[in-house]
TIRO-2110 file (N, C-alpha, C; in Angstrom, 1 decimal):
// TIRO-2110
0.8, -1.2, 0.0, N, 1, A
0.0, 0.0, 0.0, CA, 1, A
0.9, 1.2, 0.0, C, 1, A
0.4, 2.3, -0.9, N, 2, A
1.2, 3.2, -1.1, CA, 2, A
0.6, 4.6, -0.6, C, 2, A
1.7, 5.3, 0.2, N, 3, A
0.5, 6.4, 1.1, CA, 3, A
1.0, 7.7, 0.3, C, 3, A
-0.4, 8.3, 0.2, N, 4, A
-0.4, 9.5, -1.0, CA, 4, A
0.5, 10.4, -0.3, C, 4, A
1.1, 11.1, -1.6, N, 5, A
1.8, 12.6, -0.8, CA, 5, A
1.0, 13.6, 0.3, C, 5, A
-0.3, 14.2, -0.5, N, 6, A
-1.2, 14.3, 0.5, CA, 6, A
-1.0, 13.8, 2.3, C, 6, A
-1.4, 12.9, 2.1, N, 7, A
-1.4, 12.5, 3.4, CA, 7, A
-0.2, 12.7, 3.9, C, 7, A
1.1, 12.1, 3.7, N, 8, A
2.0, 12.2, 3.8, CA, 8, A
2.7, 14.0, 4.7, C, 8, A
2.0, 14.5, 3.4, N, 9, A
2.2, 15.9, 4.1, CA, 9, A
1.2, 16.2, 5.5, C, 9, A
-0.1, 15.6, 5.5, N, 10, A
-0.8, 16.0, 6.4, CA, 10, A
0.1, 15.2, 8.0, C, 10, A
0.4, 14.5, 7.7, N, 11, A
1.0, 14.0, 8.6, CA, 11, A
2.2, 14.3, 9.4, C, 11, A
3.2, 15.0, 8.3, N, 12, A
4.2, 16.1, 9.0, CA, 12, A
4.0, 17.1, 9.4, C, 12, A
2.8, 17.5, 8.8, N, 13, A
2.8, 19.1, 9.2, CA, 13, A
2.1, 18.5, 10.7, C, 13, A
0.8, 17.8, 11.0, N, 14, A
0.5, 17.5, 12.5, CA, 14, A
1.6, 17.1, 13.3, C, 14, A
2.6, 16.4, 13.4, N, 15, A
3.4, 15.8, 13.9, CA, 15, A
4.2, 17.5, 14.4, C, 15, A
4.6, 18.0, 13.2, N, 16, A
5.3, 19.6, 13.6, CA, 16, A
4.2, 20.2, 14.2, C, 16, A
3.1, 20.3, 14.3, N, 17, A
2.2, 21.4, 15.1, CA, 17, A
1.8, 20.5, 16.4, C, 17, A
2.1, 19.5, 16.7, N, 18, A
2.2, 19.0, 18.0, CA, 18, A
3.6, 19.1, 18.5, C, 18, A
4.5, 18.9, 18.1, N, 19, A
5.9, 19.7, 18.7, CA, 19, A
6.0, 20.7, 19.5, C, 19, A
5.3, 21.8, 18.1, N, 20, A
4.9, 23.2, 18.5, CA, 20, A
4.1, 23.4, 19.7, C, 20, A
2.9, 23.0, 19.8, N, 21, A
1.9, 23.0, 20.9, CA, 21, A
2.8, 22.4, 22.3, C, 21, A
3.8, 21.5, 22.3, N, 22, A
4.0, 20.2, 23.6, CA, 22, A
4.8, 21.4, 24.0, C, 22, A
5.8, 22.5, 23.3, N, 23, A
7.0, 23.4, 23.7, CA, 23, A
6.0, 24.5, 24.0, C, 23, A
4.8, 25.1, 23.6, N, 24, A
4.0, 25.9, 24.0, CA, 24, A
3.7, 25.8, 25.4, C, 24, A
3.0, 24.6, 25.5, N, 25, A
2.6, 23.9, 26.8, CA, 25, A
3.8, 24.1, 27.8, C, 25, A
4.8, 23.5, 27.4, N, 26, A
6.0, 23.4, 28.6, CA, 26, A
6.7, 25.0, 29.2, C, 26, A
6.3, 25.5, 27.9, N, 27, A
7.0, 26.8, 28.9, CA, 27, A
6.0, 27.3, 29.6, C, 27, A
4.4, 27.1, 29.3, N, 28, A
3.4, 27.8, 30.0, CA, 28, A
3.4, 27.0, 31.5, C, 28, A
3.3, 25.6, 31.4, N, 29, A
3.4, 25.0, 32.7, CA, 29, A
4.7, 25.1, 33.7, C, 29, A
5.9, 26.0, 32.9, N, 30, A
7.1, 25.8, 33.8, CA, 30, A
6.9, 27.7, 34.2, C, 30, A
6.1, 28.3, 33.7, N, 31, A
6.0, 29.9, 33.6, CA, 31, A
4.9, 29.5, 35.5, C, 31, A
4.1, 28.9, 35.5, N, 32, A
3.1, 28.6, 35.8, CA, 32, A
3.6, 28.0, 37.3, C, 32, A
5.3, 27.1, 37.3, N, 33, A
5.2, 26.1, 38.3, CA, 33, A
6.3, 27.5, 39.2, C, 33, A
6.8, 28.5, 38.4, N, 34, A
7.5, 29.0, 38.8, CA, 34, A
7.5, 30.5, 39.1, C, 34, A
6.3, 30.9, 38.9, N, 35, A
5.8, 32.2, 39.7, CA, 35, A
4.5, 32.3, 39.8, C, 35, A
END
């Protein structure tokens, strides 16, 4: 089975905008644990 470019792309880009969001998250929870 051969997975379309499409997808393919849909797939990196979520994988990069969950990166994005986990480093969002980490500084808000360390902003958060530490004043």
């Amino acid at each position: 089975m051969e997975a379309s470019p499409v997808l393919a792309r849909k797939t990196i880009c979520f994988s990069r905008s969950v990166e994005i969001h986990e480093k969002v998250i980490g500084t808000f929870i360390e902003k958060h644990m530490f004043y």
